[in-house]
Every structure is written in structure tokens, then in C-alpha cells.
C-alpha positions as CSV (number, residue, x, y, z in Angstrom):
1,X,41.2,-19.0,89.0
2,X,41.4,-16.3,92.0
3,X,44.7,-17.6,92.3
4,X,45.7,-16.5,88.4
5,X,44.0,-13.3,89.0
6,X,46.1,-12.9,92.4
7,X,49.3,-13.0,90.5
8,X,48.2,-11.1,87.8
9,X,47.3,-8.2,89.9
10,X,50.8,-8.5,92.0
11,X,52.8,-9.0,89.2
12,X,51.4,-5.5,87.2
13,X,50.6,-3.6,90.7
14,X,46.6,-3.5,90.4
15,X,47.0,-2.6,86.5
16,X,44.3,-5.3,86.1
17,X,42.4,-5.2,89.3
18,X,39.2,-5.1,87.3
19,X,39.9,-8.4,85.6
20,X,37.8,-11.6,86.4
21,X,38.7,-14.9,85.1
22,X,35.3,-16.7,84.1
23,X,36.6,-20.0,82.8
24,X,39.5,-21.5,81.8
25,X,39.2,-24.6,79.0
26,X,41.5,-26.9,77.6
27,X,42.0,-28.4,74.5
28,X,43.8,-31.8,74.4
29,X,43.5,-32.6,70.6
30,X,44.5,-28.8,70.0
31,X,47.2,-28.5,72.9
32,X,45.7,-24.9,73.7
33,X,44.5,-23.5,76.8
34,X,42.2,-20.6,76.4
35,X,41.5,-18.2,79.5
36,X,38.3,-16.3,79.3
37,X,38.6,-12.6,81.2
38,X,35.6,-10.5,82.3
39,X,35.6,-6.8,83.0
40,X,32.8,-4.0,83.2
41,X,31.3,-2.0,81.4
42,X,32.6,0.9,83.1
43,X,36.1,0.5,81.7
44,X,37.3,1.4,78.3
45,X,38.1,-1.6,75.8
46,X,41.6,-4.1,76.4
47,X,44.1,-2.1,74.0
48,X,45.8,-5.0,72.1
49,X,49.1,-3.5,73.9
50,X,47.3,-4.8,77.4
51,X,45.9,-8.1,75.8
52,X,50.0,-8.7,74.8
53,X,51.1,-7.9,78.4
54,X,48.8,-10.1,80.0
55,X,49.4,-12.9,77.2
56,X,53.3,-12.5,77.8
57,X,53.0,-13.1,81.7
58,X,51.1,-15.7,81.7
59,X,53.0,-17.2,79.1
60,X,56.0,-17.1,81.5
61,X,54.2,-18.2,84.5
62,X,52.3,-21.0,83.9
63,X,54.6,-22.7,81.6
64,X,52.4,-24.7,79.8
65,X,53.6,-27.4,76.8
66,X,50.5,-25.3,75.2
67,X,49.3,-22.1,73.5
68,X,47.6,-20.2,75.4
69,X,45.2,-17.8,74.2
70,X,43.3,-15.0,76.4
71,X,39.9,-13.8,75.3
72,X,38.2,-10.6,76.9
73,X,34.4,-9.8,77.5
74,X,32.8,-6.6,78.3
75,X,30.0,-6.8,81.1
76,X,26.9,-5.0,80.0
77,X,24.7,-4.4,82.9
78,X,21.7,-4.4,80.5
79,X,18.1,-5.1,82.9
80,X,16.7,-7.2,80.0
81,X,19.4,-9.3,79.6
82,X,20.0,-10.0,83.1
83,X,16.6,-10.7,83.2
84,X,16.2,-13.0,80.6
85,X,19.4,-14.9,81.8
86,X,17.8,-15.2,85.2
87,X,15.0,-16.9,83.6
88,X,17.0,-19.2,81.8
89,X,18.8,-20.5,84.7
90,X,15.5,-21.4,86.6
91,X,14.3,-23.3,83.7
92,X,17.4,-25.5,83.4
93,X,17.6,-25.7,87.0
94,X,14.4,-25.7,88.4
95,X,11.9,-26.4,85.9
96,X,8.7,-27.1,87.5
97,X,9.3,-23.9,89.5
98,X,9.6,-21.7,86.1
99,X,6.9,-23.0,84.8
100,X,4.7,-21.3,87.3
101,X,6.1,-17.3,87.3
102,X,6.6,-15.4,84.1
103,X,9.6,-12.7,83.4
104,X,7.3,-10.3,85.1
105,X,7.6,-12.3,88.3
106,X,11.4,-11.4,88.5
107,X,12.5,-7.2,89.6
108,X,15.8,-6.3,88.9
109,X,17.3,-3.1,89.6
110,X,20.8,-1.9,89.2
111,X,23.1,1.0,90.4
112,X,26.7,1.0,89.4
113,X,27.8,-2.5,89.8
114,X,25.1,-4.1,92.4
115,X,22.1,-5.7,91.2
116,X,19.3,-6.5,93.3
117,X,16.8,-9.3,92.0
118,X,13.3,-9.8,93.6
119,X,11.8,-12.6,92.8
120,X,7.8,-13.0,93.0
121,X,7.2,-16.9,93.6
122,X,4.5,-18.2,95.9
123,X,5.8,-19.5,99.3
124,X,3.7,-22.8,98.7
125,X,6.0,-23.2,95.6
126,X,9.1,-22.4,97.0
127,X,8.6,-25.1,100.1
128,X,9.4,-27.8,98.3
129,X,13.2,-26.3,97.0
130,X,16.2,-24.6,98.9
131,X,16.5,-20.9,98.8
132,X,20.4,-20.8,99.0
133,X,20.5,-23.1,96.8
134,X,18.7,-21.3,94.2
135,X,20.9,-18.5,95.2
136,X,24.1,-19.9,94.6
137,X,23.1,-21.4,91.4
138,X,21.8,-18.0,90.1
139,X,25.0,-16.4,91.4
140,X,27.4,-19.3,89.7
141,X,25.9,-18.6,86.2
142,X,25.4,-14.7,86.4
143,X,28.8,-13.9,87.3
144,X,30.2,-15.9,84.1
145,X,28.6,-13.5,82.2
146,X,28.0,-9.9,84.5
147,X,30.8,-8.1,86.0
148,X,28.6,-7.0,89.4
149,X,27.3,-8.4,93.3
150,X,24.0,-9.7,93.2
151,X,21.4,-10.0,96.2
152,X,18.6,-11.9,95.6
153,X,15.2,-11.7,97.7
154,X,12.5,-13.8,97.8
155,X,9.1,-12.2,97.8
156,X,5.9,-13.4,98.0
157,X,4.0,-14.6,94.8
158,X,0.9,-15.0,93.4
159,X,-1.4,-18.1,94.5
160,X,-1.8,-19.9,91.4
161,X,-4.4,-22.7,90.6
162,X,-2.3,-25.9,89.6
163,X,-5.2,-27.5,88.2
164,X,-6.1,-24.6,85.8
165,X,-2.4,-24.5,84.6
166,X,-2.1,-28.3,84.3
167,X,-5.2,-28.5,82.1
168,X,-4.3,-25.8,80.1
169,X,-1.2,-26.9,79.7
170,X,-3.0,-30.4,78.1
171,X,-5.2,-28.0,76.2
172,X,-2.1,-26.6,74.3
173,X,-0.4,-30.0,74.1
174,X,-3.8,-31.4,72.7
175,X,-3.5,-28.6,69.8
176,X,-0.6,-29.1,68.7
177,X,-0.8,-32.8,68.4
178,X,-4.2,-32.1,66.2
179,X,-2.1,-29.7,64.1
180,X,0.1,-32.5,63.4
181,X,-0.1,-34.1,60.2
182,X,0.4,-38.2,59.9
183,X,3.1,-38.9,57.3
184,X,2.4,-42.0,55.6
185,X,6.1,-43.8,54.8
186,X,7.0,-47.1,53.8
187,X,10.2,-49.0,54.6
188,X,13.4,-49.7,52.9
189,X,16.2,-52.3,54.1
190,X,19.4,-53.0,53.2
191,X,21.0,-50.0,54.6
192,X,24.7,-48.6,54.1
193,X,25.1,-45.0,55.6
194,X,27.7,-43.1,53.4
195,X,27.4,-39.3,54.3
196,X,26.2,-37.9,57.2
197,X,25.4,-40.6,59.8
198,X,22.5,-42.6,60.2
199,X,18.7,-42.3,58.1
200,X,15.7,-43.7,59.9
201,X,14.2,-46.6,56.9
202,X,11.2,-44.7,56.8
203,X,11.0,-42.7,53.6
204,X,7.4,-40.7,53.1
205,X,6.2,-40.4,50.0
206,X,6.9,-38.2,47.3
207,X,3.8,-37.3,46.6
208,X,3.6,-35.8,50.2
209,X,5.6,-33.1,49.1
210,X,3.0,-29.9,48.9
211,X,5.1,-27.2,51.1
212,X,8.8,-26.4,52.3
213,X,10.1,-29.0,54.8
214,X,13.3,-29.8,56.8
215,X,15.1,-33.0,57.9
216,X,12.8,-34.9,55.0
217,X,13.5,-38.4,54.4
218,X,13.1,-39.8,50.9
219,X,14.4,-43.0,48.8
220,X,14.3,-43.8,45.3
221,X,16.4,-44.3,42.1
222,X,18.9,-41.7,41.0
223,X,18.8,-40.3,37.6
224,X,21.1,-37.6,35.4
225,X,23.8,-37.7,38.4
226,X,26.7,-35.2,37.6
227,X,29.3,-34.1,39.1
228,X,29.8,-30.0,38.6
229,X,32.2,-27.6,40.1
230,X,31.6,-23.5,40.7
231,X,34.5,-20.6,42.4
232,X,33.6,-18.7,45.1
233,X,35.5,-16.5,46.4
234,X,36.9,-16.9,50.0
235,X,39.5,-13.8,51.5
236,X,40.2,-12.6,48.3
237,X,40.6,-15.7,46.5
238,X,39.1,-17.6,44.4
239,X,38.2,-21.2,45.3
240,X,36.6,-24.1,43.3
241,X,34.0,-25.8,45.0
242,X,32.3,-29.2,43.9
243,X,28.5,-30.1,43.8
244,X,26.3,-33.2,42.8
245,X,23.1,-32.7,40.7
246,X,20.7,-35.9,40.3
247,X,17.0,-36.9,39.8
248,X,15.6,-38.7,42.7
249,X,12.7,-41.1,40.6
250,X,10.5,-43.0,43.9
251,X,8.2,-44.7,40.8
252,X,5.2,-42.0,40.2
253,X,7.6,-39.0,41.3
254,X,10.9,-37.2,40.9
255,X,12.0,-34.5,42.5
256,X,15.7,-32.3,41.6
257,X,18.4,-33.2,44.4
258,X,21.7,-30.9,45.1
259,X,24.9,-31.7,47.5
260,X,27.3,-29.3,48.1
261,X,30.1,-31.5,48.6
262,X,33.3,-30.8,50.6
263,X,35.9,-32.1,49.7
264,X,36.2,-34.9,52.5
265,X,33.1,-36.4,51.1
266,X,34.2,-36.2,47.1
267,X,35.7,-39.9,47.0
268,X,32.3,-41.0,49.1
269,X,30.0,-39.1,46.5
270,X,31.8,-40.5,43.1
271,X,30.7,-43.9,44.7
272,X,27.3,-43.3,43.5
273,X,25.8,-43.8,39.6
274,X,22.6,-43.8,38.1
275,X,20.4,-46.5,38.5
276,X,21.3,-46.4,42.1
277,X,18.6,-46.7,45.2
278,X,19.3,-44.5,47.6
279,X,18.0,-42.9,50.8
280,X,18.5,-39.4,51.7
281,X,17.3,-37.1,54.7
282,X,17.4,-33.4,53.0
283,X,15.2,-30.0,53.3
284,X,13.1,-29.8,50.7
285,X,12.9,-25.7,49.6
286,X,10.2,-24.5,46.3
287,X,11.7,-23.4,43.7
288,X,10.0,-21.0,40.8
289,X,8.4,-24.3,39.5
290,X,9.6,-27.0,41.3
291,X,10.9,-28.2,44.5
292,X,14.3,-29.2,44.9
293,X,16.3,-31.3,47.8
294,X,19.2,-30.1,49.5
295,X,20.6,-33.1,50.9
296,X,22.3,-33.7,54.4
297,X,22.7,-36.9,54.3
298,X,22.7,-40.1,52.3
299,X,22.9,-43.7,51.4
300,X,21.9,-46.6,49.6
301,X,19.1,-49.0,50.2
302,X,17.2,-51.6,48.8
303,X,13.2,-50.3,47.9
304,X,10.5,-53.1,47.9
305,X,8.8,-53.4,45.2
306,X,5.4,-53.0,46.5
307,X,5.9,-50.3,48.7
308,X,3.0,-50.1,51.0
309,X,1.6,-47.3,52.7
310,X,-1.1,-47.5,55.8
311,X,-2.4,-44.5,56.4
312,X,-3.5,-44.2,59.5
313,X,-6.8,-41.9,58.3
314,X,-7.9,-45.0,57.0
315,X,-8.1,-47.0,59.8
316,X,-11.6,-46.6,60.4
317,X,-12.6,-50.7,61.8
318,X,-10.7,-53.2,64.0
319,X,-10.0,-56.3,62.3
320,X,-8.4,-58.7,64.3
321,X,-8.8,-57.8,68.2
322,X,-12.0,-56.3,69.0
323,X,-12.6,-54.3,72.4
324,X,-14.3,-55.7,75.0
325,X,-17.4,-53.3,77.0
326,X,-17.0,-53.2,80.2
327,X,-20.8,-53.2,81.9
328,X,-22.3,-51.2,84.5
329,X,-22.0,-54.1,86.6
330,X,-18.3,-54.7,85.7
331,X,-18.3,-51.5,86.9
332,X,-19.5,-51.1,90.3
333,X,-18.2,-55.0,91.4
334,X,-14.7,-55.3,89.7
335,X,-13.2,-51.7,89.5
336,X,-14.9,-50.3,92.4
337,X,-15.5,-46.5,91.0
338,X,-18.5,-45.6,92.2
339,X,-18.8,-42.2,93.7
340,X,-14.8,-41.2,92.9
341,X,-14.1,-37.9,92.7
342,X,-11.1,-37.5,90.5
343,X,-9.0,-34.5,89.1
344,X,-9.6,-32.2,86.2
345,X,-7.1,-34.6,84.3
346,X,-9.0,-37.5,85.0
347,X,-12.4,-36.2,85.0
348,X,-11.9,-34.2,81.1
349,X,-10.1,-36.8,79.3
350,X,-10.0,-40.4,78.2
351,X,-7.1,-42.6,79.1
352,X,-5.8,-45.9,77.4
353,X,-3.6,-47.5,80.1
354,X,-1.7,-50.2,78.7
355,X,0.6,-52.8,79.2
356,X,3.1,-55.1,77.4
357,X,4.7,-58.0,77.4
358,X,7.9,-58.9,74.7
359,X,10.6,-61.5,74.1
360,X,13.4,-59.3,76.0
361,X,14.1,-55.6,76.8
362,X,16.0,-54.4,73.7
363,X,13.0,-52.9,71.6
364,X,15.4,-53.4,68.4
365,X,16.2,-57.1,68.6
366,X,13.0,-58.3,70.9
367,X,9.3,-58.9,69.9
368,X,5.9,-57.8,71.3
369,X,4.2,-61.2,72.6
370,X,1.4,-59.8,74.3
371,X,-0.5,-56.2,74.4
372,X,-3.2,-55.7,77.2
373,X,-4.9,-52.0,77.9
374,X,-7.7,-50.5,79.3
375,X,-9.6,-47.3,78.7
376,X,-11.0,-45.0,81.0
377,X,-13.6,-42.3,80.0
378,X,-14.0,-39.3,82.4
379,X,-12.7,-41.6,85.3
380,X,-14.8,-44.6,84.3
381,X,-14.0,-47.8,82.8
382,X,-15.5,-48.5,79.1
383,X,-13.4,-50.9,77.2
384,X,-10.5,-53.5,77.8
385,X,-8.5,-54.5,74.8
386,X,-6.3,-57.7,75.1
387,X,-4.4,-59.7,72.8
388,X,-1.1,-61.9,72.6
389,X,1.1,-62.3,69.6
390,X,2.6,-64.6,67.7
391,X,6.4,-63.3,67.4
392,X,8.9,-64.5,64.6
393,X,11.5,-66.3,67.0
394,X,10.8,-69.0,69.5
395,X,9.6,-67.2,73.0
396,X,12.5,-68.4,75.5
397,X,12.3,-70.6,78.6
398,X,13.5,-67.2,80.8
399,X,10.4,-65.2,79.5
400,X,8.0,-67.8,79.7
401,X,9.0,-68.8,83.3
402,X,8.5,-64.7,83.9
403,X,5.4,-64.1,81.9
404,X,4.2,-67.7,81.6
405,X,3.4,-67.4,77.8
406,X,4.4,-70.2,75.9
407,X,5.0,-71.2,72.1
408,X,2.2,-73.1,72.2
409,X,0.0,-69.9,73.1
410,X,0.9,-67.9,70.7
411,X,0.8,-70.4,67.8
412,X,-2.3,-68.9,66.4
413,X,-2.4,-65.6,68.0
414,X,-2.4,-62.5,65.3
415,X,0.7,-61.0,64.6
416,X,2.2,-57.9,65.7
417,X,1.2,-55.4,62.7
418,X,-2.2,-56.3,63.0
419,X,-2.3,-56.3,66.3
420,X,-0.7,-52.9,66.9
421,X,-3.0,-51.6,64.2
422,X,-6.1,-52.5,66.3
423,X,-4.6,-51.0,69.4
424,X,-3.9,-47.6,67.3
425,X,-7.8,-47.4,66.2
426,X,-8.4,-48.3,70.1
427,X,-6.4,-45.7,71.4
428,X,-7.4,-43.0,68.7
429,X,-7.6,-39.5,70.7
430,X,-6.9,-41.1,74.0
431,X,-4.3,-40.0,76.1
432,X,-1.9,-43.3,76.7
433,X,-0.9,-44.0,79.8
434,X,1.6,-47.0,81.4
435,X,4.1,-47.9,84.0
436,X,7.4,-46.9,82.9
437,X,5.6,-46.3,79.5
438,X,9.0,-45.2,77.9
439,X,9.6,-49.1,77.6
440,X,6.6,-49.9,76.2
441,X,5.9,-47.0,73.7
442,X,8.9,-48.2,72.3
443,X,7.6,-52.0,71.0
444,X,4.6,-50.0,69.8
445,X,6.2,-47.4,68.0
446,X,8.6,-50.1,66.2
447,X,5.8,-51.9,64.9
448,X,4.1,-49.0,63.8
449,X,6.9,-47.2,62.2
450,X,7.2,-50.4,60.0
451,X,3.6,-50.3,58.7
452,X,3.4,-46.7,58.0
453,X,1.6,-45.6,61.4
454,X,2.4,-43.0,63.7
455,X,0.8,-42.5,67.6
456,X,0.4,-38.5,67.9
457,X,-1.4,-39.4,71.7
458,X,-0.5,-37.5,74.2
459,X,2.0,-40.3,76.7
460,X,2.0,-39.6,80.7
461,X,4.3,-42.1,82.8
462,X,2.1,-43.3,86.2
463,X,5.6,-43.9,87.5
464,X,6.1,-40.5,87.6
465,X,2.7,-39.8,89.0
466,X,3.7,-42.3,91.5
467,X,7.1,-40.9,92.1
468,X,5.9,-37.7,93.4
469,X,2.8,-38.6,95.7
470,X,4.2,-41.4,97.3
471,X,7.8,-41.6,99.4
472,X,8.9,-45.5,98.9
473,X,11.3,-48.0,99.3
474,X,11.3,-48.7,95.5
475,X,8.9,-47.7,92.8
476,X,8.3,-51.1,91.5
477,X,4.4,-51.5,90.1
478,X,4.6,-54.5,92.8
479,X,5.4,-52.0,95.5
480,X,3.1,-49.1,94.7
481,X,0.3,-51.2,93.9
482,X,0.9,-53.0,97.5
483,X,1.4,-49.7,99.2
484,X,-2.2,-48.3,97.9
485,X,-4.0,-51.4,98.7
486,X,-4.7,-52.7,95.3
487,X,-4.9,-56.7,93.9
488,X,-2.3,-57.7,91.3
489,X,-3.0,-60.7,90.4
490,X,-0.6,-62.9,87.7
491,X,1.5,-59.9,87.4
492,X,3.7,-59.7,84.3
493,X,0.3,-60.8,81.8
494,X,0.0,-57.2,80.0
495,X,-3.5,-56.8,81.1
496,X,-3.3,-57.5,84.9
497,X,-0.3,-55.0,84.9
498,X,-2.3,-52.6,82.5
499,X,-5.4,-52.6,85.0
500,X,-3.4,-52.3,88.1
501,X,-1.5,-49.5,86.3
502,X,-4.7,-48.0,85.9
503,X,-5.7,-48.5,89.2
504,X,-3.0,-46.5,90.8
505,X,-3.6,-43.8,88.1
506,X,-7.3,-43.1,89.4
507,X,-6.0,-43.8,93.2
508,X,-3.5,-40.7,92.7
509,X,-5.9,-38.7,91.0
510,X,-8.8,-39.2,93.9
511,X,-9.6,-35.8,95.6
């Protein structure tokens, strides 16, 4: 690009010396090549005489089988801006290091086209990154969008107290998963996506429906559909547009739905009639008396004909895996946490650290055969909750030689809705905890989806945790757990992994 701009300034003798070439991007569906210019705020606007000057010689120089297309931007050297674009680029850079100054941490002050950037951030922060290399990140993104030198300079910050922030932090998150309200849904089958990609088979019900709402998903039986048309008119002319009208009947409800249909989708839409079952995903928006569905996307579907709802709420008893207490003497002889003294996370909260084992490692096609979990009350152990489950296909010689749960174990073991139901009442207002929990959250929250449940918990991943205390070879639960001097015994049963999970939890939390 300093190249282009080179030749640019030779060819018209400096004309355009105050030209910068930001980007240059390529279009291979398009065939066009548009070329993004910068230039400050202290020159007048490109006169459309320049914009064909510059257009023309590049034209003729680069000789591309393309259009090109040249775009100018003014550079406005406006504080707030470069402030707020500052603080952007530490957060999608360096995260964890933004979320410990404010705006008011960074100084900027300009004169004519230098900027100098102070930048208040505590030294015992900053050891753990590279100051030019937080430099030249800052530099690489500002000058795409400022016309000016930047110096930076590191001052120093405020101490701040990582444990306050972190527990306030939890504190917020804590809110707004109570703010949260559980949706009960049921699910449909039978699926065929016609408009607008994918819907999750989870419709809520309609009787949900008490306030304005976005991305809403909803199924039933479609009533009055008609097809209607309306002219709008678009530069100076007018244009007939198309739109769909129906009544969406889920049993004990209906509710009015509207597509505005372009004319891509019109052969897609006729496909449907009344009497139809469909599910849509739309925002639902009051209307003088009524609420109506604009509708993004939708299909058809097959409803069951009992369509039941669990509501969570109601899930006030465990009915087929109870807890187990976990004794005083348990206590002191088994998990050895007598006289810890653990962090504010520990210490203020309880945890639920689980474990699971399944059928295979796609959540979509493989089964939960076993869930094991223990919970943790202000850093001492209360409850264990264990269980294995009877899955629809045959468990396979590979995961039984890995896990050493067989057929014949799991022939009367509960199955996986009621199971998951017991481990939601057991993990109610806990925080859940697990090693490389994404994996496991995701057999859970399958399950769950299908009977109407949702888990609102708060989920923190002891692999991170472990990732950033400890330098090793590998972060296998095997290594880790071998590294801090703690038993695994049978690993790959859900609760010996979910207890030693556990145990490396409190270990990285000791003071």
C-alpha cells in the first residue's frame, strides 16, 4: 500500500501527499477492488474532479480484470472518539487487562496531528503482557481510522483488589441470572426448515406471551392464511410488495402472524395452507389489543399431541436419585478440609462439581450413561449425587472398556430425563463447576431442553482455573490432579472424576 501511495504521489507531483491508503479489499464474486483512502481533517473535502483523477490513474496502472472503486474518509481528531476506540481495541485484544481500568484510566491529548495517549494501568497488571506489543496493536488499528502519529506511555495505575472485582463481578452475574425468567417449552419433531435457516424444536408456550419479545419461537396450526400485496414507493416509483397474514392456533391460543415476503421466498411461502403445523422464530410486538408475530423464520413440524410442559418452578422433590450427606467424619477423613483457607469465590458460594460419562463425544447423536457431582458449601463438602443411566442404544465395547459400564449395569438404572431432573433440583442456585465443563453442560442441557428445563447456574471451567496457576506439560485431569498430589482413583466413573475435579478446584483456591 505505501507502494500505491508512492506512485500516486510521483505520478501527480505531491498533489496527494496527504493521502493514506487504509485498506485495500477484494471482491471475487463481484470482480471489484475497492481502495479505501484516509486524509485529515485539516484539508478540505476530495472534489469529485480529484476522486476522477485518482480513479483514472489507477485505473491505468494497476490494470486490473476489475472495477475498481476508491472511497475517501476524513480523519476527525475528536478526543472522545479516539478514546473510545482505544478502549475497544484493549478489549478485543487484551481482555482481562480492560477489565481492570475504565475510560478514565486512558489521557489523550492532541495538537495538530500528534496524539499522545497515557495510559493508567498498574505495573502488576501490565507484567504479565508486552508493552510493544500493546503499542503496535493500538497503532495498527488507530491509524485505519485517524490521520495522525501516536506515542503511547505507560503510567502507573491504581492497585486494584482482584478479589473485590472478581466477587463483584459474580454479584452482577448472579443478578442477572435471577432476573432471568424460565421459559417452559415443549418439543416438536419432524422438522423441515423452509425460510430463514434453522429453528431450535423448542417452542414456549403461547400463553407465555404477556410483553414484547424478540427471536420467539412458537408452533402450532395455521388458520385464515392469505396471500396480500401493498405499493410502496421506492426512488420515485411505485413497487408492489407481497405479504402473508395467518392465525397461528397452538390449542388454547392464537396469536395474528405477518411475513413480509420478498420475492425470493414467494414460491417457498405459497407452499403453505391452512391446516398446516408449523414452527416459527418471530418478534412478537403489542398491538392496540393484541399481539402480533413478525416472523423471521419458518417451517413445518409435527406437534405431539400431549405437549408437555415441566416447569422447572415445580420441581420442588427428587424422585429418583436422592443426595447423599456427606458427614462430619466424611469430612475430616476422606476430603481432608479441615482448617482450609480458601478464596472469596470459594468461601461465599456453593459449588456443584460434576462429572459425566456418555456413549460418545457428539452431544447430538450420543447418550448420558452416567452423571456423578459433588457439592461444596462455603468450601466444605455436603452432598454427593451419583447415578448411571439407562441409555436408548446398546453402550459399545470401546466405551465400556474406557468407562467400564456395561449393558448389564444400566439395565435398570433411571433414565436420562429423570435423572437430569434430579440433578437440576440438586444443583438449584449452585454455581456448576467441571473439567472441560463445555463437554459436559452440553449432555445436560440436551436432556433438559427436551423436557422443558433450563440451567440458569452460573458455569466456571476448573480447566481454566488450572490453565492459569499451573505451567504443564498437558492439562489432562490425569496430569493436574498428579501434579497437585491428589488420588484419582477408577478415573473415567463420573463421580471419581467429579470429586477429583473438585479437589483441584479447592487446591487452586487455598490461600
Amino acid at each position: 500500500m505505501d507502494i500505491l501511495t508512492a506512485e500516486i504521489n510521483k505520478h501527480f507531483q505531491n498533489e496527494f501527499s496527504f493521502l493514506k491508503i487504509i485498506d485495500i479489499v477484494y471482491n471475487k464474486n463481484t470482480k471489484t477492488c475497492i481502495i479505501n483512502f484516509l486524509y485529515p481533517q485539516s484539508i478540505s473535502n476530495i472534489s469529485p474532479e480529484q476522486k476522477k483523477k485518482i480513479l483514472k490513474f489507477l485505473t491505468e496502472k494497476l490494470k486490473l480484470n476489475s472495477k475498481i472503486i476508491v472511497k475517501f474518509k476524513k480523519s476527525y481528531l475528536d478526543k472522545e472518539l479516539i478514546l473510545k476506540k482505544i478502549y475497544d481495541i484493549l478489549k478485543n485484544f487484551y481482555a482481562s487487562l480492560a477489565s481492570l481500568i475504565s475510560p478514565k484510566d486512558i489521557e489523550i491529548k492532541i495538537t495538530e496531528n500528534l496524539v499522545y495517549v497515557k495510559l493508567c494501568i498498574s505495573d502488576s497488571y501490565l507484567s504479565g503482557f508486552n508493552k510493544d506489543e500493546i503499542i503496535q496493536n493500538l497503532n495498527q488499528e488507530l491509524l485505519k481510522l485517524f490521520y495522525a502519529d501516536f506515542k503511547f506511555e505507560f503510567i502507573q495505575g491504581k492497585e486494584l483488589d482482584e478479589t473485590a472485582i472478581m466477587l463483584e463481578k459474580h454479584k452482577e452475574l448472579t443478578k442477572k441470572l435471577n432476573d432471568i425468567k424460565i421459559t417452559p417449552r415443549y418439543k416438536v419433531t419432524d422438522m423441515i426448515n423452509i425460510i430463514g435457516g434453522e429453528i431450535e424444536p423448542q417452542p414456549e408456550f403461547l400463553a407465555q406471551i404477556t410483553e414484547n419479545k424478540e427471536a420467539v419461537i412458537l408452533s402450532g396450526k395455521i388458520e385464515n392464511f392469505v396471500k396480500k400485496t401493498y405499493t410502496r414507493t421506492v426512488k420515485n416509483k411505485k413497487v408492489e410488495k407481497t405479504y402473508f397474514t395467518f392465525l397461528l392456533n397452538e390449542g388454547t391460543k392464537k396469536i395474528n402472524c405477518i411475513y413480509f415476503c420478498p420475492k425470493s421466498n414467494l414460491k417457498k411461502m405459497e407452499k403453505f395452507a391452512d391446516g398446516n403445523e408449523v414452527i416459527i422464530l418471530a418478534n412478537i410486538k403489542k398491538e392496540v389489543r393484541h399481539f402480533t408475530a413478525y416472523i423471521k423464520k419458518i417451517g413445518f413440524c409435527k406437534i405431539p399431541e400431549n405437549k408437555i410442559c415441566n416447569n422447572p418452578q415445580e420441581i420442588n422433590e427428587f424422585t429418583t436419585i436422592k443426595p447423599i450427606k456427606l458427614t462430619s467424619e466424611i469430612q475430616d477423613s476422606l476430603f481432608k478440609v479441615k482448617d482450609k483457607l480458601y478464596n472469596e469465590n470459594i468461601n461465599k458460594n456453593t459449588f456443584v462439581v460434576f462429572d459425566v460419562e456418555t456413549t460418545g463425544i457428539d452431544s447430538e447423536t450420543c447418550e448420558l450413561i452416567e452423571i456423578g457431582a459433588v457439592k461444596i458449601v462455603n468450601g466444605i463438602y455436603t452432598e454427593k449425587f451419583q447415578t448411571l443411566i439407562k441409555p436408548k442404544e446398546k453402550i459399545s465395547t470401546f466405551i465400556t472398556d474406557i468407562t467400564s459400564i456395561t449393558n448389564e449395569m444400566v439395565e435398570n438404572a433411571p433414565l436420562a430425563e429423570n435423572a437430569v431432573k434430579d440433578f437440576y433440583l440438586f444443583s438449584k442456585d449452585a454455581i456448576l463447576a467441571g473439567y472441560n465443563v463445555n463437554f459436559d453442560m452440553k449432555f445436560i442441557e440436551k436432556v433438559a431442553n427436551e423436557i422443558g428445563l433450563k440451567f440458569e447456574n452460573e458455569v466456571q471451567d476448573v480447566l481454566i482455573y488450572a490453565r492459569q496457576n499451573i505451567y504443564a506439560s498437558n492439562y489432562k485431569l490425569k496430569t493436574i490432579v498428579k501434579m497437585l498430589g491428589i488420588k484419582l482413583v477408577d478415573a473415567h466413573r463420573a463421580y471419581n472424576d467429579a470429586f477429583a475435579t473438585a479437589e483441584v478446584l479447592l487446591k487452586l483456591s487455598q490461600i
